[in-house]
N, C-alpha and C positions, 0 to 999 in steps of 0.2 A: 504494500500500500504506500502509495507518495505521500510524502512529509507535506505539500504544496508547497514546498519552496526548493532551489537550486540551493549547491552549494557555492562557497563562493571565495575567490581566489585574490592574492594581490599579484601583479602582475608588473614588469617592466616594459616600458609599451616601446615596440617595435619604432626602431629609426629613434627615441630620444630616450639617452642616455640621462638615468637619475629620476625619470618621472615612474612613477609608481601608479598604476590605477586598479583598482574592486573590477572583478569580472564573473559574470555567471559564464556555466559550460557552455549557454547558447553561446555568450557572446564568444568565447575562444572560438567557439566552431568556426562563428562567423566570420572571425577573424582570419583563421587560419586557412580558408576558401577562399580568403582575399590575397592570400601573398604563392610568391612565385615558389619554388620549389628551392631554390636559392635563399632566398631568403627568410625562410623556415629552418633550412638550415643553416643559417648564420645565428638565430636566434638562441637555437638550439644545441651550438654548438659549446658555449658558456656552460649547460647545465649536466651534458653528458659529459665534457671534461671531469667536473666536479665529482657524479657519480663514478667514475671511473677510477677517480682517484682514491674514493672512499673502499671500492670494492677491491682495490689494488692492496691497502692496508690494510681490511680488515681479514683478506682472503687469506687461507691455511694451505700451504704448499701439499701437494700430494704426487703420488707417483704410483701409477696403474701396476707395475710390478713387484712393488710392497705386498700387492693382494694375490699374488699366484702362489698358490701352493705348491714349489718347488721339491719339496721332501716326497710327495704325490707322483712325479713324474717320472717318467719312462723313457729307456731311448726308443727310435724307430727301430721296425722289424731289422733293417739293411746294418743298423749298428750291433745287431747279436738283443735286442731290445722285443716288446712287444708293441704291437701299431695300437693305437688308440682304436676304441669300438665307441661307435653312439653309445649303447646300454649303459658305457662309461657314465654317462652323464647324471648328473646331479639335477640336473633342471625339471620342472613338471613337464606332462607330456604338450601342456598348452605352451610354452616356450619353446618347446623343440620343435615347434610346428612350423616357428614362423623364420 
């Protein structure tokens, strides 16, 4: 059920630098139908640096090969080893499908 009212944003209005104005989502939309593809993204390019940078510090290094269970593995048949079989698998039958 709608609230009957928009939420509502402060905003740095496009082309002037320091001016601030209240915008409902109509008016972004509106706005943003008005500008070239360029200059949405000059706009935009301020805020995604920003987020970037927060995601860059707050992110936790990882590394895909930490999670293989090495102790688990096998050579190939060609090394005197056995070849992996599907049955191997650990997945449900709904992931081995796709």
């Amino acid at each position: 059920m709608s609230s009957g009212r928009e939420d509502f944003w402060l905003m740095r209005w496009p082309g002037t630098p320091g001016r601030v104005v209240g915008m409902t989502a109509t008016d972004v939309i509106s706005l943003t139908e008005k500008m070239s593809g360029a200059d949405l993204l000059s706009e935009l390019e301020s805020v995604a640096a920003a987020e970037v940078d927060r995601h860059m510090k707050a992110a936790v290094d990882w590394h895909p090969h930490d999670y293989v269970p090495w102790d688990d593995g096998r050579n190939f048949a060609f090394l005197g080893g056995v070849d992996w079989d599907p049955e191997q698998s650990q997945l449900s039958e709904t992931a081995r499908r796709r």
